[in-house]
C-alpha positions, 0 to 999 in steps of 0.5 A: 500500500502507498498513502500520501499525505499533501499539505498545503498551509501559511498563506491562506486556506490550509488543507490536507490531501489523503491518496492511498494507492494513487486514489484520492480518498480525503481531502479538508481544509482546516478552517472547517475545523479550527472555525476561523475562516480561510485558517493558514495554519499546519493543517494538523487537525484537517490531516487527521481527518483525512487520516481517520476516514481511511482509518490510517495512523500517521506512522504508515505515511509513505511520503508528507509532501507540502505544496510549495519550496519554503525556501525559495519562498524566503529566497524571493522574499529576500530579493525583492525586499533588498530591491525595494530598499529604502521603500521597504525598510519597514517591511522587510524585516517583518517579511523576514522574520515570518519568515525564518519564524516559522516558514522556513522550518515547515517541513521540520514543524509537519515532522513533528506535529504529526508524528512522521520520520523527517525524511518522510516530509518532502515539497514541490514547487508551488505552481507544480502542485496547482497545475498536478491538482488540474490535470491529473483529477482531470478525466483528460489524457493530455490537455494544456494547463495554466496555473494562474495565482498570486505569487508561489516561490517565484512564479505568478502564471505557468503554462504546461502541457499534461500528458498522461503521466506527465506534466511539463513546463513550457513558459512562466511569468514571475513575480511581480507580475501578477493577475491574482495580485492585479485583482487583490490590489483592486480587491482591497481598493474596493473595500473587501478582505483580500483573498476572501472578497475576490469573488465580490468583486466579481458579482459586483461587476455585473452591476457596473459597466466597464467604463474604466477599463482605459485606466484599469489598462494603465495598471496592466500591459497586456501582450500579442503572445499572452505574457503581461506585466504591470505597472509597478509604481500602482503596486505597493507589495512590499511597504503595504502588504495589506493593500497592496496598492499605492496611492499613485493607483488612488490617484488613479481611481480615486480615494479607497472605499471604506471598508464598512460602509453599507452597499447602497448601489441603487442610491449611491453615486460613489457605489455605482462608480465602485461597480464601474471599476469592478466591471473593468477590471473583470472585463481586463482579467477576461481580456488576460486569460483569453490571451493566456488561453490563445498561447496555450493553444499555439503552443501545445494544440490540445483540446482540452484545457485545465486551470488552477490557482486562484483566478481560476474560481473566477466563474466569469473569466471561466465562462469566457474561455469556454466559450471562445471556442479555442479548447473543445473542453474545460476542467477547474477542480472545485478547490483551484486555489492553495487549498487544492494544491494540497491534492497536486503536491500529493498527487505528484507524489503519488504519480512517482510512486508508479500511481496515475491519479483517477478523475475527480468525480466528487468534492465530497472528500472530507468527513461525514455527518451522523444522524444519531449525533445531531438527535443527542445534541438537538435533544440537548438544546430543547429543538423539536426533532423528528427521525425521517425515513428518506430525509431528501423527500422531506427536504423537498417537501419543505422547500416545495412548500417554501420553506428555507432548508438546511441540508446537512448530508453525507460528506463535508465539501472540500472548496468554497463552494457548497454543492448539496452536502452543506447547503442553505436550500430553497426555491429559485423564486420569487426573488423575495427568496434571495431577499430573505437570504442576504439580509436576514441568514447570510447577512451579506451584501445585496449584489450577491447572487446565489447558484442554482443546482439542477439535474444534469439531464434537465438544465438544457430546458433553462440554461444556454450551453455551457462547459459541462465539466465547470458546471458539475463543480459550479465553476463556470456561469451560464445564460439564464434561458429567457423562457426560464428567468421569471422562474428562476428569478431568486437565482439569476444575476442582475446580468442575466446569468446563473453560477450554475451545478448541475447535479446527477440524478443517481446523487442524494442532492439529485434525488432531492432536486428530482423530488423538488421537480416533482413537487413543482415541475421545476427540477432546480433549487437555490443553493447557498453555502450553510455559513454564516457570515465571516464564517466557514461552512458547516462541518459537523453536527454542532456546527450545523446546529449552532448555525441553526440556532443563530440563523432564521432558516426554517428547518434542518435536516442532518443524515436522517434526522429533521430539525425545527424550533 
């Protein structure tokens, strides 16, 4: 037997990644244990998760692999506070000292946290992880790769070519010069947390108009063979790392938007210019991926293609590159950022073994819930709870009916996106249901949208043609049908698309929905991630209760057991 423990952690989104036998068997972020969101710290707790799904004790570890090379890492950090010197005197010795803190001794850290030989606990590079994480889960036997981010040790986009067993680098762009750093410099000028707000910015822009997009371009350079490079003296990386902007951009832009200011964009005039921006920088992303699409396909003519890192949970930019025509097909696998370089820094590991990783077919890879658990703790809290004999006909009947359901069911999802395991379900109408939602349970921004989930085999009937592969992992968007919209109104953006799942029949979530079309003759619910705001989504029983018992969502169903006040 041969298992592979991949982690990823210390710069945001920790996980763990499990492979026995070149077979991906658990995977979890450690913020959905630890309870603080996007938690960078050793993902020890999430390791033993996986460890104790496949009933596996640290001691049989073949191999620890971490996603990235510490030490490169301190060694660009190195570099490019020297270069910055006298700007980033006040900087650099913090970004040392984080470094040579804890950093740099990592792999000694995972060696002694987790109770494996030293010589066990080895590293990949970064982008080699995130590009292994893309193509090896993907069901492609060759297809061009982009890995596109914010910065690893030094690389901030690489393009490779995957064949069978094999993954080679073609080309890269380094840091400085970055489309993830681009859109978290924009990210933070708008007034949202870097690496939690990027896909805010991204429903934003759907409200604005891309009237900016001239100055957006005075940031960014885009080239004829797909390479880019920014215009440094916007960019403050290394004096203002929370930013990450300088105040030359400002000049640009204009003034930062307040943090905490509420989102008025129906009577705010300084709102509505802030979804201008957000438009234009959405529009420049798209303009960039396309062109780093176009060099992957005049370097390796594949027809499929794959991404990874962070920009590629940009469902928009996804959308446009499926639907330029230039690959016949796409994959993102659900966790594209640094949580599923955990699973890419395993799977390499495990293709060196002699293994070639299986398509991913599912994101739920963590642990599961327990019926008998939620009634002991229910009970305990004095809630009305009711055994059902088949919770998903239950469950529809209540979102039939109208009702917000929470759905609590099988395994925990690995990535940010819920997808029927830890769910907030609802009819996908009226768009009442989505007022309801974002102001009074998720308590968020009212330019969020919210995903339908619909069966496979019907989606046809009320979206436009979409890649199939981002779909099953709701990272692409799709055009509402006009037919469908009056339908599907609490889960069509303002421009007139849906971030859309589409779910298999023979799936739990699929026979809910099925009953749902039942029910209603139309197979598509509302799907929102069971968290509330500023936290992780629901892992266990207690998790789910306590968001129950602070959230006013009708009812909740756990495994087998139904849940009300």
């Amino acid at each position: 037997m041969s298992a592979v423990l991949g982690i990823s952690a210390q710069s945001h989104d920790a996980a763990a990644a499990l492979f026995v036998d070149g077979v991906l068997v658990a995977a979890m972020q450690e913020e959905r244990c630890s309870r603080i969101k996007n938690d960078a710290s050793l993902p020890i707790r999430a390791a033993a998760a996986c460890l104790a799904w496949a009933k596996l004790e640290a001691g049989a570890l073949d191999e620890v692999v971490f996603y990235e090379n510490p030490y490169g890492k301190l060694e660009r950090v190195l570099r490019a506070g020297l270069r910055e010197l006298p700007a980033s005197l006040r900087q650099l010795p913090r970004a040392l000292a984080g470094q040579l803190a804890s950093k740099v001794w990592v792999l000694d850290a995972l060696a002694a946290r987790l109770g494996v030989d030293r010589a066990k606990v080895t590293y990949r590079e970064h982008h080699a992880s995130h590009a292994a994480s893309a193509f090896f889960l993907s069901p492609f036997e060759r297809a061009a790769v982009l890995t596109v981010d914010a910065v690893g040790e030094e690389v901030t986009t690489a393009l490779w070519l995957g064949e069978g067993s094999t993954l080679e680098c073609l080309e890269s762009i380094h840091f400085p010069h970055s489309l993830g750093l681009l859109y978290s410099a924009l990210t933070a000028w708008l007034g949202f947390e870097v690496n939690e707000g990027e896909y805010k910015v991204m429903g934003l822009a759907a409200f604005g108009r891309p009237v900016f997009e001239a100055e957006v371009r005075k940031l960014i350079s885009l080239e004829s063979d797909g390479s880019f490079t920014l215009a440094l003296e916007y960019f403050d990386s290394h004096t203002n790392t929370e930013v990450g902007f300088s105040k030359k951009l400002e000049a640009l832009l204009g003034p930062r938007r307040p943090v905490e200011r509420p989102w008025n964009l129906a009577e705010s005039a300084d709102d509505r210019r802030s979804a201008d921006v957000a438009a234009s920088l959405q529009l420049v992303l798209e303009q960039a991926m396309l062109g780093l699409a176009r060099r992957a396909k005049a370097k390796t003519g594949a027809d499929a293609l794959c991404l990874a890192g962070g920009v590629a949970l940009n469902a928009v930019a996804n959308a446009a590159l499926a639907s330029s025509g230039l690959f016949s097909e796409l994959f993102v696998q659900p966790a594209a950022g640094d949580a599923g370089a955990a699973i890419g820094a395993a799977a390499l590991a495990s293709v060196e073994r002699g293994y070639r990783p299986r398509p991913m077919s599912t994101a739920a890879l963590g642990p599961a819930v327990s019926g008998a658990v939620a009634r002991s703790l229910a009970q305990a809290l004095g809630l009305k709870v009711e055994s059902v004999p088949d919770p998903t006909s239950s469950a529809a009947e209540r979102i039939a009916k109208g009702d917000i359901v929470g759905w609590v069911n099988g395994r925990l999802e690995l990535g940010p996106r819920a997808l029927g395991q830890r769910s907030l379900l609802a009819l996908p109408h009226p768009v009442e249901v989505k007022e309801r939602i974002n102001r009074v349970i998720k308590r968020r921004e009212p330019f969020r949208p919210f995903a339908p989930s619909v069966l496979e085999s019907q989606a046809s009937r009320f979206f436009e043609p979409h890649a199939a592969h981002l779909a099953r992992f709701m990272t692409t968007v799709a055009k509402v049908k006009d037919r469908a919209r009056g339908s599907l109104e609490a889960v069509t953006h303002i421009d007139g698309t849906a971030r859309l799942q589409t779910v298999l029949e023979s799936s739990n979530f699929g026979h809910l929905i099925n009953r749902v079309g039942d029910l209603t003759g139309l197979p598509v619910v509302l799907n929102t991630s069971l968290n509330g705001k500023g936290e992780p989504i629901v892992n266990t029983e207690a998790d789910a209760l306590a968001f129950f018992t602070t959230h006013p969502c009708d009812v909740m169903f756990i495994d087998d057991v139904m849940i009300t006040r």
